[in-house]
TIGUBA-323545 format. One record per atom (N, C-alpha, C, O): residue in one letter; x, y, z. Coordinates in steps of 0.1 Angstrom, whole numbers, plus 5000, padded with zeros to 4 digits. Example, Ala and Ser with C-alpha at 12.3 -4.5 7.8 and 13.67 -1.06 7.14 Angstrom:
BEGIN
A513249435078;A512349555078;A513249675078;A514249675085;S512849785071;S513749895071;S512950005079;S513450115080;
END
This chain:
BEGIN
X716612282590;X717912302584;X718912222592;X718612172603;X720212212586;X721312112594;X722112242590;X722412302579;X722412262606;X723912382611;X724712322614;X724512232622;X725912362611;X727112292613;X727812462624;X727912572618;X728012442635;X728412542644;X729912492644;X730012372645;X730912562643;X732212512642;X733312662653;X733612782650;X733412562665;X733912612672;X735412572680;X735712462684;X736612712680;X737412702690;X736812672706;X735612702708;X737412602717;X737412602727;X738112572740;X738512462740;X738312632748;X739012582761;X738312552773;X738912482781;X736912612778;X736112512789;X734912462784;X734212382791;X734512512771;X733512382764;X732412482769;X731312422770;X732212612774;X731012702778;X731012792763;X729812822761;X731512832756;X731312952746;X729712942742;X728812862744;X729913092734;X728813192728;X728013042723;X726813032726;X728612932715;X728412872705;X727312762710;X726412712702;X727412712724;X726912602736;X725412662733;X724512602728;X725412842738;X724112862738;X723812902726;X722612872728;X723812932717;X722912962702;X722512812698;X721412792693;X723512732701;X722912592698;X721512542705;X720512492699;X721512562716;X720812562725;X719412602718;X718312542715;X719712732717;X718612842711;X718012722696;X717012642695;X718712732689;X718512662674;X717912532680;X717112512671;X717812452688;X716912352689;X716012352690;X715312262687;X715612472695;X714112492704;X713412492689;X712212462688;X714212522679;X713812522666;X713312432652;X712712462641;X713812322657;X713612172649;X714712212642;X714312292634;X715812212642;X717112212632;X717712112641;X717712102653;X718612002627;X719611962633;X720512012631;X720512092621;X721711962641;X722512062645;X723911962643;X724011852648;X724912032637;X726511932640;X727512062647;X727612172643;X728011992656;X728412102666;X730512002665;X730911892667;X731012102660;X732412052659;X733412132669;X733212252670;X734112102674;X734612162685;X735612112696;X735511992701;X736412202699;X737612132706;X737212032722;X736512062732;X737811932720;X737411822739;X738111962747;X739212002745;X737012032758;X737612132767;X738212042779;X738011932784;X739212152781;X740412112787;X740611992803;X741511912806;X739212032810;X738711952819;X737911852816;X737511802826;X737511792804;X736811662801;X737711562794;X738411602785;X737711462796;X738411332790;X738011352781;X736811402781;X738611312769;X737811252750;X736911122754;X737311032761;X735711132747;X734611032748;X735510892739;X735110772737;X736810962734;X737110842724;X738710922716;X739211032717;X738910822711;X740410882697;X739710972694;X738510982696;X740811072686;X740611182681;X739511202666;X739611162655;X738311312672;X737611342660;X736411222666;X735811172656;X736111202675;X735411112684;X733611162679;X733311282683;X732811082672;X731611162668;X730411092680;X730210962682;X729911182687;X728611142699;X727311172695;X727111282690;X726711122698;X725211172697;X725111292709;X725911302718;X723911392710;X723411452716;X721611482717;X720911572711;X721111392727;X719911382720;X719511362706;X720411292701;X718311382696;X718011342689;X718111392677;X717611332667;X718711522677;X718811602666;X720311692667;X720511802663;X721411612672;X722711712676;X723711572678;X723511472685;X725011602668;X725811532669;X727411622671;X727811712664;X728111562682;X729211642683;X730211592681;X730511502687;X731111642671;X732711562667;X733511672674;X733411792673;X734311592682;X735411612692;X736911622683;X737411532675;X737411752687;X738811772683;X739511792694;X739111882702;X740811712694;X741611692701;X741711862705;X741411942697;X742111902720;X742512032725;X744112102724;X744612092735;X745012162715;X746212162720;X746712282732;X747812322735;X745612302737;X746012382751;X745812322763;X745712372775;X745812152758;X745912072769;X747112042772;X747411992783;X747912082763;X749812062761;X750212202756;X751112172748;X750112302756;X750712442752;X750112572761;X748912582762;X751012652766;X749912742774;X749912852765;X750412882755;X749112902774;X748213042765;X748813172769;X748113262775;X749913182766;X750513272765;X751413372760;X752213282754;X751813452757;X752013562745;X751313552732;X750313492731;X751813612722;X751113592708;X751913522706;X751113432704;X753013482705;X753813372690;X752613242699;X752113162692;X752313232710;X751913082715;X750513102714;X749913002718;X749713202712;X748513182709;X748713202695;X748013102690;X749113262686;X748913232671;X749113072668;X748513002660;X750113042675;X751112872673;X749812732677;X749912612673;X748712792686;X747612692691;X746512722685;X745612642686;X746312852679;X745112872669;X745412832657;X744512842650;X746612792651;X747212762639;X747212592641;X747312512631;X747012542656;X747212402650;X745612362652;X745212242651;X744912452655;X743612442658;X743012432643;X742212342639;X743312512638;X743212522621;X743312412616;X742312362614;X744612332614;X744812242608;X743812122611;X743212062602;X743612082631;X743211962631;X741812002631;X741211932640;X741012082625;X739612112620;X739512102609;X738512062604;X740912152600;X740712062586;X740711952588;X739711892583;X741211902591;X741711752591;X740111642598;X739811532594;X739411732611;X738011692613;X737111712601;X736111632600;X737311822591;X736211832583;X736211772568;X735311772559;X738011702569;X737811602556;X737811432561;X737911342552;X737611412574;X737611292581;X735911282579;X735411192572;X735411342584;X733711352590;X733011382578;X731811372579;X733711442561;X732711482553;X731311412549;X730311472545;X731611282551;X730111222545;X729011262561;X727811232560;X729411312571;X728211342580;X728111522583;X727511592592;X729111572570;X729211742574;X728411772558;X727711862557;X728711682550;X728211732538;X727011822531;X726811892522;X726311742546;X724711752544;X724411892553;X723311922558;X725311942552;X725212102560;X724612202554;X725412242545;X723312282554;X723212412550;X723812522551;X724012602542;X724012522565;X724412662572;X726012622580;X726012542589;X726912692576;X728312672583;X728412772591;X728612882585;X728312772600;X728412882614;X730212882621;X730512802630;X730912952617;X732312982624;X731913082634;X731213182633;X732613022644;X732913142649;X734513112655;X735313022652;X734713212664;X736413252669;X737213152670;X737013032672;X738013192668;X738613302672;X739213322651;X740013252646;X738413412646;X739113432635;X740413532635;X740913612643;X740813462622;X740513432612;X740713292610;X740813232599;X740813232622;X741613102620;X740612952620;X740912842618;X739113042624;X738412902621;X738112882602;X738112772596;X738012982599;X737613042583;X738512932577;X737712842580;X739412872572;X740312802567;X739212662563;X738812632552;X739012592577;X738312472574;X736712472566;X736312392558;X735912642574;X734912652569;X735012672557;X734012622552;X735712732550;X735812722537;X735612592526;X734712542519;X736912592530;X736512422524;X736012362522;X736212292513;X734812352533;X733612302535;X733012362526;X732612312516;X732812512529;X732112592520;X731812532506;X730812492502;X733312562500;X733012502489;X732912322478;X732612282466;X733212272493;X732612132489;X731412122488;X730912032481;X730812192493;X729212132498;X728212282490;X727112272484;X728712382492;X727812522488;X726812592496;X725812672495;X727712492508;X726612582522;X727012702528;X728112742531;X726012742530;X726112952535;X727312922547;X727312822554;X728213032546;X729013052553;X728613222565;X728513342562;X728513182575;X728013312586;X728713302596;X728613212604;X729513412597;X730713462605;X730613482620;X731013602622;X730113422631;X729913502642;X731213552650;X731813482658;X731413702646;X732413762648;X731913842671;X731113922676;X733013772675;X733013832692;X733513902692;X733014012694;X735113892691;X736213942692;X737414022681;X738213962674;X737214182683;X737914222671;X739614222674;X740414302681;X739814122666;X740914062668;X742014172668;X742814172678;X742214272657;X742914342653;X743014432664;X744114422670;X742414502668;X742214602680;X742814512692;X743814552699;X742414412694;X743014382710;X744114332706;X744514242714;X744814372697;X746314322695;X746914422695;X748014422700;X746314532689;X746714712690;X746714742709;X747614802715;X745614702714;X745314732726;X746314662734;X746814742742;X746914532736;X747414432743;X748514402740;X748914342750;X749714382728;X750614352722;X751314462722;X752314462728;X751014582715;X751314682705;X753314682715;X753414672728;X754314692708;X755514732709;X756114602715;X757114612722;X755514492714;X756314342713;X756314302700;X755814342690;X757614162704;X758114102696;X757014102683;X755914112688;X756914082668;X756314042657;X754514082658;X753614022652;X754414212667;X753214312669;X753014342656;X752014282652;X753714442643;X753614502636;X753214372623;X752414392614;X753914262624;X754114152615;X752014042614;X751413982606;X751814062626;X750713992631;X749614102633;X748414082634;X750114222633;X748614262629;X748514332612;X747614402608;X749314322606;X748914322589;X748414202587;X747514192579;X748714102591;X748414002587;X747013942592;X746513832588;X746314032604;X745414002606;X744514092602;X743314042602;X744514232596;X744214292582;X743714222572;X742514202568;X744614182569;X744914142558;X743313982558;X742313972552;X744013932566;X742713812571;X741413852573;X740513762571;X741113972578;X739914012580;X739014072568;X737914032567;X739614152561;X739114142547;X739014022538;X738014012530;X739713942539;X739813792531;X738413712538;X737613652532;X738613742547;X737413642557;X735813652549;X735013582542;X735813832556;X734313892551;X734013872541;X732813862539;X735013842528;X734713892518;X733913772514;X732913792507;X734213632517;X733513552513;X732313482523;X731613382521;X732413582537;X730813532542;X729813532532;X729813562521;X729013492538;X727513512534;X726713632540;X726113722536;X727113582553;X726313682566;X727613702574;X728713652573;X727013822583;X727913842596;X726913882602;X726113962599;X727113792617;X726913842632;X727613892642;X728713932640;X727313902652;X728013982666;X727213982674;X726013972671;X727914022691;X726413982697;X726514102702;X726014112713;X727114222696;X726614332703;X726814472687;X727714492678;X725614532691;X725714622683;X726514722678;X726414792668;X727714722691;X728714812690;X729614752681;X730214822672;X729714632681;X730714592671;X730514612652;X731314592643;X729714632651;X729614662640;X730414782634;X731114742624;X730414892637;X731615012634;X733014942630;X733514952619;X733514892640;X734614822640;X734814712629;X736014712624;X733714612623;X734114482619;X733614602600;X734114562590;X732614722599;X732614782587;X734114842583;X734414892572;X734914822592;X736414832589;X736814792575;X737514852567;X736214662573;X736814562567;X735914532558;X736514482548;X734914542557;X733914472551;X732514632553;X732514742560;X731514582543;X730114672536;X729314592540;X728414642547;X729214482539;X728414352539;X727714402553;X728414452562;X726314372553;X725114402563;X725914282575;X726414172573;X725814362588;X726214342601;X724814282610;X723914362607;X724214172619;X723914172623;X723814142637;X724014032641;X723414242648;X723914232663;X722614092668;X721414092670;X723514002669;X722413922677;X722813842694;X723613742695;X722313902704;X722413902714;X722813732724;X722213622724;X723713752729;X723913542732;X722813522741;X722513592751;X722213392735;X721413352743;X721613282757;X722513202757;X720913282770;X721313202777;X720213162784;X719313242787;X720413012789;X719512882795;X718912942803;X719612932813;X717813022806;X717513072820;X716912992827;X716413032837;X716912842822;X716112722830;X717512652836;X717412592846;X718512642830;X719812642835;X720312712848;X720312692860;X720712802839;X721112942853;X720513042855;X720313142847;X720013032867;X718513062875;X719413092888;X720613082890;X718313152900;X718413232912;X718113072919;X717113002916;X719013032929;X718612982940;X719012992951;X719613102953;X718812922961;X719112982973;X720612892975;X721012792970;X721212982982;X722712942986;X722812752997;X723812683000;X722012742999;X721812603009;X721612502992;X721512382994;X721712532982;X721212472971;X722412462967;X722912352968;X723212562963;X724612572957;X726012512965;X727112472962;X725312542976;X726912512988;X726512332990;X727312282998;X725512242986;X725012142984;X725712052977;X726211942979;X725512152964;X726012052952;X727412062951;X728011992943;X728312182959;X729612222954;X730612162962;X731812172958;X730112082975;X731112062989;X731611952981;X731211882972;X732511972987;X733711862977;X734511882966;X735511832963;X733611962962;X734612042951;X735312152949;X736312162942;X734612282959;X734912392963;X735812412974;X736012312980;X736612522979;X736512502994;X735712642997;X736012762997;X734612582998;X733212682998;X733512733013;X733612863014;X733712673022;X733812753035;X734812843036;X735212863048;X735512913027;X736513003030;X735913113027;X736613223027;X734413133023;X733313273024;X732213233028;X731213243022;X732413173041;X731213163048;X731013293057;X732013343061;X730013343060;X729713453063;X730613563056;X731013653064;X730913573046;X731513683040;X730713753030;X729613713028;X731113853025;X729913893012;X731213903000;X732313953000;X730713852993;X731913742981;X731513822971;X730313872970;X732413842961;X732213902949;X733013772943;X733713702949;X732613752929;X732913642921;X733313692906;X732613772901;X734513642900;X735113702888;X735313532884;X735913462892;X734713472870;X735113352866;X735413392849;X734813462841;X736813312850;X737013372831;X738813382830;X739413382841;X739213392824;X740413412819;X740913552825;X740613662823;X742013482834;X743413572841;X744013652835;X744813712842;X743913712821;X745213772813;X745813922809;X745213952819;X746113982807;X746114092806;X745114232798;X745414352797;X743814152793;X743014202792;X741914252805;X741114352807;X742314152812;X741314162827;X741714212836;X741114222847;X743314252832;X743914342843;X743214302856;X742214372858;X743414222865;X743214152876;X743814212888;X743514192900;X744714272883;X745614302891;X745214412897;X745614422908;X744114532890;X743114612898;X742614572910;X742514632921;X742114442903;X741114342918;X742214372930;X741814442939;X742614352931;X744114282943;X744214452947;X744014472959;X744514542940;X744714692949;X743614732955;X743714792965;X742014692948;X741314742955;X740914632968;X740514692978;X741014532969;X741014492982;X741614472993;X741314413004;X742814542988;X744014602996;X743014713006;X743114713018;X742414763000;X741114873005;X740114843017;X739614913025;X740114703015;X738514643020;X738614543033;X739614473033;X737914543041;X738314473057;X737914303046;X737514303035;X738514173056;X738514103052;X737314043052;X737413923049;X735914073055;X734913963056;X734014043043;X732814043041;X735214103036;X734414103019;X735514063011;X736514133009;X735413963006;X735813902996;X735613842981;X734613782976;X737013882973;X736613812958;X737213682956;X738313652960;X736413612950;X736413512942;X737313512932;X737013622927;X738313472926;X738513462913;X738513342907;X739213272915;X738213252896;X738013132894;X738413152874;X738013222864;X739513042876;X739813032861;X741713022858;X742613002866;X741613032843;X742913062846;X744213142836;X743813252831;X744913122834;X745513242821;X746713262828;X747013212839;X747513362817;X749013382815;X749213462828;X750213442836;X748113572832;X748913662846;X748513612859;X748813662870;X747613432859;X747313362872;X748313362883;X748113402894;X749413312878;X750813272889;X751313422890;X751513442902;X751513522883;X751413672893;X751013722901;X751413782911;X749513652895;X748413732905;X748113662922;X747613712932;X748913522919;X748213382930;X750213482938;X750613462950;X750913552929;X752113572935;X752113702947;X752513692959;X751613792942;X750913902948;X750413922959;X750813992968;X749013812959;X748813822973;X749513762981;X749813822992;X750013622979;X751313572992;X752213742997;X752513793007;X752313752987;X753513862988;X752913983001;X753413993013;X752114032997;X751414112999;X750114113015;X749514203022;X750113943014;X749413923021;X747713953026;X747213993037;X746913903010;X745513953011;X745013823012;X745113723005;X744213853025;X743413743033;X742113733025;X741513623026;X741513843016;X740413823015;X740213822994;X739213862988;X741213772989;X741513712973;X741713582976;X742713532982;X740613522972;X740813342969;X740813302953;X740213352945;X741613222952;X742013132939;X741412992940;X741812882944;X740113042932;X739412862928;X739812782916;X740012842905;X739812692916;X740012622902;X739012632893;X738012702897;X738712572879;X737812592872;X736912442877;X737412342883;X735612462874;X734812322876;X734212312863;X734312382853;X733412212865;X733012172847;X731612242848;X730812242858;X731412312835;X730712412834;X729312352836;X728612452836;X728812272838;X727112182845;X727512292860;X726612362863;X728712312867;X728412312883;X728212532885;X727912592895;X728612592868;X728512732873;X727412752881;X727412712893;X726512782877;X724812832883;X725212812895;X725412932900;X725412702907;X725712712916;X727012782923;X727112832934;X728012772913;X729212912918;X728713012920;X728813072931;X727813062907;X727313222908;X726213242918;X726113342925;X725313132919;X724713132933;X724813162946;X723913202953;X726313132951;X727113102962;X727113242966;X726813272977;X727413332954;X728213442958;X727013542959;X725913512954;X727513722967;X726813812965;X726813872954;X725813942951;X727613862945;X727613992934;X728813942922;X729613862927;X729013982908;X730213932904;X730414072894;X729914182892;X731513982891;X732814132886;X732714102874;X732513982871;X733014212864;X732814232847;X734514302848;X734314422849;X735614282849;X736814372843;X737214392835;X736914292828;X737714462828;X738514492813;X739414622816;X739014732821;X740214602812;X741014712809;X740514822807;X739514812800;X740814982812;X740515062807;X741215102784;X742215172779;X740615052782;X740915082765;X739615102756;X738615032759;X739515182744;X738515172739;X738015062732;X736815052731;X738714962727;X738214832720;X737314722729;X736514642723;X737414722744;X736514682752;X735114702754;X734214642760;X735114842748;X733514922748;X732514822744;X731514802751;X732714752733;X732014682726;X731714512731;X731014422726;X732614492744;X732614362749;X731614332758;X731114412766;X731214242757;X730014132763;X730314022764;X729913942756;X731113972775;X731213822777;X730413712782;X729813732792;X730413632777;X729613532782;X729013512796;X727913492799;X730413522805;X729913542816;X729013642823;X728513622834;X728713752815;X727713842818;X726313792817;X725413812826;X726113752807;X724513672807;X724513582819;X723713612827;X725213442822;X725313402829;X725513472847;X725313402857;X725813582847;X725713592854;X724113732861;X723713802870;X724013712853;X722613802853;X721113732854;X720113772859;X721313612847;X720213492843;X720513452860;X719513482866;X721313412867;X721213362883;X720713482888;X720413452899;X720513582886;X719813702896;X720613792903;X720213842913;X722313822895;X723213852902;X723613992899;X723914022887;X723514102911;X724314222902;X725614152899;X726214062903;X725814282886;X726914292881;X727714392884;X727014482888;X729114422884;X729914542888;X731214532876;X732314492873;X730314592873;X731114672856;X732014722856;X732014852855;X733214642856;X734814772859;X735514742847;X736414662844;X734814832839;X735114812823;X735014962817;X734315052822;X735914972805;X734615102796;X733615102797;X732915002798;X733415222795;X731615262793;X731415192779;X732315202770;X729915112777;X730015092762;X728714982769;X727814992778;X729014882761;X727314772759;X727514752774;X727214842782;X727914642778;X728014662796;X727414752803;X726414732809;X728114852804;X727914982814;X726314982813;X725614952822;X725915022799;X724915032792;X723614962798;X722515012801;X724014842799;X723014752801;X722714742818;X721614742824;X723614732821;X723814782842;X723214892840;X722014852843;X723215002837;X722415092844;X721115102835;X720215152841;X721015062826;X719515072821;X718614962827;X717414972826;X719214872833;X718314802841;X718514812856;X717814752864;X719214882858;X719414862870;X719614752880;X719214722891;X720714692872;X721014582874;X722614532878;X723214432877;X723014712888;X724514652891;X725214782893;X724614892894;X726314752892;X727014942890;X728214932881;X728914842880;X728315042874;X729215072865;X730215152876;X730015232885;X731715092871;X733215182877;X734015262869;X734415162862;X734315302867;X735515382858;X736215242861;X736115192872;X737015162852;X738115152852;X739215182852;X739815082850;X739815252854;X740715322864;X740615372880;X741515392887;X739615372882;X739415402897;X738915262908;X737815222912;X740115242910;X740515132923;X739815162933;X739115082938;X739915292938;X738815342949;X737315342946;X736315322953;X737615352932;X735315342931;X735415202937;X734915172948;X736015112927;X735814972930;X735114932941;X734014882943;X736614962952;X736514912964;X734915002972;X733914952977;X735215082971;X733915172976;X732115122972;X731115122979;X732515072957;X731515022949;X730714882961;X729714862966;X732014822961;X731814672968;X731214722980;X730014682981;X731914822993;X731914813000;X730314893008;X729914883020;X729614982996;X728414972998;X727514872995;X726414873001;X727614782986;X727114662981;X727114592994;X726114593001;X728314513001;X727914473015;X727314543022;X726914463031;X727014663026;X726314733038;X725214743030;X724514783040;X724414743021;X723014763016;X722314613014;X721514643005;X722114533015;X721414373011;X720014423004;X719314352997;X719714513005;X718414483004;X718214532990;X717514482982;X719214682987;X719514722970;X720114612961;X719814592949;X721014542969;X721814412959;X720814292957;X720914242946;X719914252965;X718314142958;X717714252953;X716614222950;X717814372950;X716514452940;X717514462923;X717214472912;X718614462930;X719914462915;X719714302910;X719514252899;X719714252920;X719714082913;X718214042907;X717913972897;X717314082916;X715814132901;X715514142892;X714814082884;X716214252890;X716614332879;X717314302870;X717214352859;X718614192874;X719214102861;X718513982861;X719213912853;X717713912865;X717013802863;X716313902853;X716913922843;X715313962855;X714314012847;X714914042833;X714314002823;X716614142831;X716914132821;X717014012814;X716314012804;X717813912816;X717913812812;X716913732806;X717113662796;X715413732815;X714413712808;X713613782799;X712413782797;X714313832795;X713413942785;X714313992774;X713714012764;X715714002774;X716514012761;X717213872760;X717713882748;X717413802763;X718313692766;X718013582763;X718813532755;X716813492767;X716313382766;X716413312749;X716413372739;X716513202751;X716813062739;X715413152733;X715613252725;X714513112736;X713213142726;X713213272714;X713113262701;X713413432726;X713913512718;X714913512706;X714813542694;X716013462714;X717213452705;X717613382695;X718313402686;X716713272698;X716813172690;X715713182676;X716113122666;X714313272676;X713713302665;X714313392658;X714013412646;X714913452663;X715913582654;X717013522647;X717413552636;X717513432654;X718313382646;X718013262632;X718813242622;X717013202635;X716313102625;X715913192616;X716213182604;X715013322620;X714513362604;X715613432595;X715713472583;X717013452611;X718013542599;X719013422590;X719713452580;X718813282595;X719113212585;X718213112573;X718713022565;X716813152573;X716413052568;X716013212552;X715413222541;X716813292561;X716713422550;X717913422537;X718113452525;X718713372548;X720213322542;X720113242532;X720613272521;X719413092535;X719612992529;X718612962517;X718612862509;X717413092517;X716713102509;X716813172498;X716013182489;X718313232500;X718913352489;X719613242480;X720113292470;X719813112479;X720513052471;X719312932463;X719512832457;X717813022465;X716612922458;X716512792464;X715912702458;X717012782478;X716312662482;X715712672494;X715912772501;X714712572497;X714112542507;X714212472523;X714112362528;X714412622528;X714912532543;X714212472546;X713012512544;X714412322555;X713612222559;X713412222575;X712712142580;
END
C-alpha cells in the first residue's frame, strides 16, 4: 500500500518517525509530509521532496516555530493555523506524487492537520485514519481554563472534534485509555495501538559509548561521577518542571537532573535556579534526535512529569518508549493511569504521586543508594520494550488494521 503519514513537527522525533519505521518492515511505500524540525537546515526551498531509501519519500514544510514561539494559546492556535495552511498549500503543490495515496494517516496536533487531509481525501478517495495523542479539548480545560479566549477555543475545539471524527475512516491512539475520552465525540470503533520504537536504535550501552559520541556536544562532564536523572521534552506548563527544582532543593548535589529541551516556562525555570542557587539542575540544549540513545545512555534513570490533573492519566509520551528501549528506569511523576501502570507492572521504575515533592526527591534518592535495583529496573524496561514495543509487533497490527481499512472500499491492498 502507499501511506501518506502527514505530520505536525518541532524536533522531527514524533509518534509518526516510528510507525513509519514500523510500516516498512512491511513492503509499503510510504510519503511522509512534515514540518523541517527546528534544528535541521531545509534540504532545499520550500516543500523540498527527498528520497529516503527505496520505498519513502519526504516533502519538507517550512517550520513556523522557527520564527514564532510556543507560547500561550492565541500563539499556538496562530502556528497550528499557519501549519494548516502551508500543508494545504504542500498537498496541492505535490498532488501528482500524493495522489497515488491509499491510506491518509493525520496525526496532531488536531484538529488542524484534518483541513489538508481532507482535501486529499477527497481528491483521491483514500481512507482517512486519525491518529489521535493528544485530547486537545481537555488539556485546554486542564491548562488554559480562565484566560484570555479559553471559553471561545474550546467550543470551537468541540465543535472540530466532532467535525473531524465524523468523517474518519478509522481512529487510533496509542493508549487504551484514550478512548473514553475521544467516544466523547465520536461511536466510531477506537483503536489503541501502542508507539512503536527502534530497539535496534535505542538500545542499553555502556556509558564510555555515549560520553564518546556526545563530547563536543554536551557538557557531559558536569555529571561526571554524579547519579543523573534525565527529563528531555517540552518545558511548559503541562510538565510543571517546576516540581523538579523543589525537589532537588531536597537532594545533596552529586544527584542530579538533567533537563534537555525547550518551551514557554524554560527562561523561568533556567531563572529559579540562578536565583535560588541549585548546583545540581543543569540546562542542556536539544541535539538532533540520531544523538538521544546516547543522552539516555549517559544518565542513571529519567523522569516522566505531568501535572497532577486527570486528562494526563491517559498520556504516553514518546519519550517513554525511548526511554525504556535504552534499559532505563523510569520515574513516573504523573497521574496514576497508562504510565504508572506500565512502571509497576513491569517493574520497570517507580510511580510518585504528583503532588508529593518529597516522594520525588526520596524516590531519587534511594535510586542513587541502591545500583543494583536500578540495572534490575533498567531490565525490566528493556525487556518491556521488547515485547510490547518493537517495529515488528507494532507494525503487523497496524498493517492488518489498515489493509482492513482499505479493503472496505473493494479494493486490493498491494
Amino acid at each position: 500500500m502507499r501511506i501518506l503519514v502527514m505530520e505536525f513537527t518541532y524536533s522531527g522525533s514524533r509518534r509518526g518517525v516510528h510507525l513509519i519505521r514500523a510500516l516498512l518492515r512491511y513492503g509499503h511505500e510510504i510519503y511522509h509530509l512534515t514540518n523541517v524540525p527546528i534544528m535541521q537546515k531545509p534540504s532545499g526551498p520550500g516543500f523540498k521532496v527527498r528520497r529516503v531509501g527505496d520505498r519513502m519519500l519526504v516533502i519538507e514544510v517550512p517550520n513556523p516555530r522557527t520564527r514564532l514561539p510556543w507560547k500561550g494559546l492565541f500563539m499556538r492556535a496562530l502556528i497550528q493555523t499557519i501549519n494548516t495552511v502551508l500543508f494545504t498549500i504542500a498537498v496541492i503543490r505535490k498532488f501528482k506524487i500524493l495522489r497515488n495515496a491509499d491510506i491518509i494517516m493525520a496525526r496532531g496536533m488536531h484538529p488542524f492537520t484534518e483541513p489538508p487531509a481532507f482535501l486529499l481525501k477527497k481528491m483521491t478517495g483514500a481512507k482517512l485514519v486519525l491518529d489521535v495523542c493528544d485530547p486537545l479539548v481537555e488539556e485546554l480545560e486542564a491548562t488554559f481554563r480562565g484566560k484570555p479566549l479559553f471559553s471561545f477555543f474550546r467550543s470551537v475545539g468541540i465543535l472540530a472534534h466532532r467535525l473531524i471524527f465524523s468523517i474518519a475512516d478509522a481512529i487510533i491512539t496509542p493508549t487504551s485509555l484514550m478512548k473514553p475520552m475521544i467516544a466523547k465525540y465520536t461511536r466510531k470503533e477506537v483503536h489503541p495501538i501502542y508507539n512503536p520504537i527502534d530497539v535496534d536504535m535505542f538500545h542499553p550501552m555502556d556509558k564510555a559509548t555515549a560520553v564518546k559520541a556526545l563530547t563536543g556536544f554536551l557538557p557531559i562532564e558536569e555529571i561526571a561521577g554524579k547519579f543523573s536523572v534525565l527529563y528531555s521534552g517540552a518545558m511548559g506548563p503541562c510538565q510543571d518542571l517546576g516540581r523538579v527544582l523543589s525537589a532537588a532543593k531536597l537532594l545533596p548535589e552529586h544527584i542530579a537532573f538533567v533537563l534537555m529541551g525547550a518551551g514557554e516556562e524554560k527562561d523561568m525555570l533556567m531563572r529559579r535556579v540562578r536565583e535560588e542557587g541549585l548546583k545540581n539542575v543543569l540546562f542542556w540544549p536539544y541535539v538532533p534526535w540520531r544523538f538521544m540513545p546516547y543522552v539516555i545512555n549517559l544518565v542513571d534513570a529519567c523522569l516522566l512529569p505531568l501535572r497532577a490533573t486527570s486528562v494526563f492519566e491517559v498520556a504516553l509520551p514518546k519519550k517513554f518508549f525511548e526511554y525504556v528501549a535504552c534499559g532505563k528506569p523510569v520515574i513516573a511523576f504523573c497521574p496514576r493511569g497508562e504510565a504508572t501502570h506500565l512502571v509497576e507492572e513491569w517493574r520497570a521504575g517507580v510511580a510518585v504521586d504528583p503532588d508529593d515533592i518529597e516522594g520525588l526527591a526520596e524516590a531519587v534518592r534511594e535510586l542513587s543508594e541502591n545500583r543494583e535495583p536500578v540495572a534490575e529496573m533498567g531490565r525490566n524496561a528493556r525487556r518491556m520494550a521488547e515485547t510490547l514495543f518493537s517495529p515488528e509487533r507494532i507494525g503487523k497490527q497496524l498493517d492488518q488494521l489498515l489493509r482492513e481499512i482499505v479493503s472496505s472500499r473493494g479494493e486490493k491492498a498491494s
